[in-house]
C-alpha positions as CSV (number, residue, x, y, z in Angstrom):
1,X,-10.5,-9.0,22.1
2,X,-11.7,-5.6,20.6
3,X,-14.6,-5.7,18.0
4,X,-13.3,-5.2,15.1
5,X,-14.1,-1.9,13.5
6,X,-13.7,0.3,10.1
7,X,-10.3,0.6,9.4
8,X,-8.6,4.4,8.5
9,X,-7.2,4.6,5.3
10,X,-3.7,4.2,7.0
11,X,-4.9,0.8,8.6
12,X,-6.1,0.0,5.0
13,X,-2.5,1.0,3.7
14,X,-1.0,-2.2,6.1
15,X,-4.1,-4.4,5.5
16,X,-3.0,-4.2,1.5
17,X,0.6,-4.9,2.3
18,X,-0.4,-8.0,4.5
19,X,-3.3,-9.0,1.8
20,X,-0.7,-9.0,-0.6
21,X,2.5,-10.1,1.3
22,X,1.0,-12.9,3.6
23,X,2.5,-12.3,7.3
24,X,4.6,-9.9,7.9
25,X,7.0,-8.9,10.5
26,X,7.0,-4.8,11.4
27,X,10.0,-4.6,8.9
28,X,8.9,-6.3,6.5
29,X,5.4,-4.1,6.9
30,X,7.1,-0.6,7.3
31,X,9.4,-1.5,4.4
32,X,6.8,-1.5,2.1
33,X,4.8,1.7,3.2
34,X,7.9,3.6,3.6
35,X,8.7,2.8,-0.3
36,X,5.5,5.3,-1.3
37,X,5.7,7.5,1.7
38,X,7.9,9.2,4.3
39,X,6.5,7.1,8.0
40,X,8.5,6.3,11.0
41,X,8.7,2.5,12.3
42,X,7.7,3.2,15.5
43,X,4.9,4.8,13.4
44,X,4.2,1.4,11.9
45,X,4.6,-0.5,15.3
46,X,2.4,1.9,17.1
47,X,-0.5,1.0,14.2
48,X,0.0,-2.6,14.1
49,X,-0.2,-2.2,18.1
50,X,-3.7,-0.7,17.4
51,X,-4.9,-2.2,15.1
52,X,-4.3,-5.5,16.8
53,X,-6.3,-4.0,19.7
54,X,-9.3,-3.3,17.1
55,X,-9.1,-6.8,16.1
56,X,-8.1,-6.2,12.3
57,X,-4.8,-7.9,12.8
58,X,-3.4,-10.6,14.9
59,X,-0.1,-11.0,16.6
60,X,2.0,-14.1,16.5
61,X,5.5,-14.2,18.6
62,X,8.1,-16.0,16.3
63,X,11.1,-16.1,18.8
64,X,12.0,-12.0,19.4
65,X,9.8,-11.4,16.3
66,X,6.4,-10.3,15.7
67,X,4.3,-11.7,12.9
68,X,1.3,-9.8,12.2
69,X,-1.6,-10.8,9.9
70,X,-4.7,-9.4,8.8
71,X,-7.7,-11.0,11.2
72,X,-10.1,-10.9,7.9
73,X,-9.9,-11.8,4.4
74,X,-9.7,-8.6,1.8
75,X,-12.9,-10.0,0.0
76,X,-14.5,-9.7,3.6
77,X,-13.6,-6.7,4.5
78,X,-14.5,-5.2,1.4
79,X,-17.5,-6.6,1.9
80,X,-18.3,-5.0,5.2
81,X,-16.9,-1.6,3.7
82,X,-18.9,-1.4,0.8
83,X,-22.1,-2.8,2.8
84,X,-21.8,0.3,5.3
85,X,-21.2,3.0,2.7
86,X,-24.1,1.5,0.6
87,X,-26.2,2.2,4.0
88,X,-24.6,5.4,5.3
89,X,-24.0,7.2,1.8
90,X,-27.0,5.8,-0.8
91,X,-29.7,4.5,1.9
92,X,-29.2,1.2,1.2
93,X,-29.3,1.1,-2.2
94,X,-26.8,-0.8,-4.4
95,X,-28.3,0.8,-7.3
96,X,-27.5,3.9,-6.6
97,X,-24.0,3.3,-5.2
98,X,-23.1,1.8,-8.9
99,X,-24.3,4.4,-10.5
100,X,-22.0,6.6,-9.1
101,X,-19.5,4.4,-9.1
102,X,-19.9,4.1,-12.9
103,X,-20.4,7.9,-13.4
104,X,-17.3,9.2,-11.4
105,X,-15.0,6.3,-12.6
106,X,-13.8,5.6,-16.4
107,X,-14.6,1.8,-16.8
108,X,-12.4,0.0,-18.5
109,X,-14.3,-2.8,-20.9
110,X,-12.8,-5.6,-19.2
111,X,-14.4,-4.3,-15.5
112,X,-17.8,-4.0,-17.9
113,X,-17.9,-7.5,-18.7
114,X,-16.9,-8.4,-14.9
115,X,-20.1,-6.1,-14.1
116,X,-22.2,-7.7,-16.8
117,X,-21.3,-11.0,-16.0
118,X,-21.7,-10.8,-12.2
119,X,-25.9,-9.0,-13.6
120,X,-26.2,-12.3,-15.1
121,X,-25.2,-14.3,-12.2
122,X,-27.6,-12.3,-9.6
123,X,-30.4,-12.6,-12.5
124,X,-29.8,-16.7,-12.8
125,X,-30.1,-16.3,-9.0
126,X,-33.1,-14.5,-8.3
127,X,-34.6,-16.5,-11.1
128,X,-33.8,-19.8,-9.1
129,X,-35.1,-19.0,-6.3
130,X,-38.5,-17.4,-7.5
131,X,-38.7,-21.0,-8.7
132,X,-38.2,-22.4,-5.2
């Protein structure tokens, strides 16, 4: 198996549909990309092919049919995505990736409380364990 590696922003396109869908069959897959934008479905099979081979999907046979499905939760590899631009774009600061984040993106006061409640949480946190 390939080590899985950042995904393209097409890869990210199928990733979505089988985040959201569950398994997926290359119809079921290119059905759904093809509703917001003009693609083949050898197109499609050729990425799954790929992307199977970078280890960000896996292949099942079901009889004559292929079911793919993404090798990593979305939470995960969001995870890993955010964790590499933090180091690559803002030198791994979180602080400053946020602040950009918040500067270049209008908030909407339910994603402020999200924010402020997930502040909280890392402060109960940190205070826990300076008590440890």
């Amino acid at each position: 198996m390939a080590r899985p590696t950042r995904p393209t922003d097409a890869e990210l396109a199928i990733l979505r549909v089988l985040w959201s869908q569950g398994p997926c069959s290359v119809r079921q897959v290119h059905d759904v990309i093809a509703a917001g934008r003009p693609i083949g479905y050898t197109t499609t099979l050729k990425m799954l092919q790929v992307m199977t081979e970078k280890g960000l999907v896996v292949r099942e046979e079901l009889g004559r049919q292929h079911i793919y499905r993404a090798r990593h939760a979305e939470a995960d590899t969001q995870r890993k995505l955010v964790g590499d631009l933090v180091q690559r774009a803002f030198g791994g600061s979180a602080a400053k990736l946020v602040l950009q984040a918040l500067s270049t993106h209008r908030t909407t006061p339910a994603e402020l409380r999200e924010i402020q409640r997930l502040i909280t949480t890392q402060k109960q946190r940190d205070k826990e364990t300076d008590h440890e």
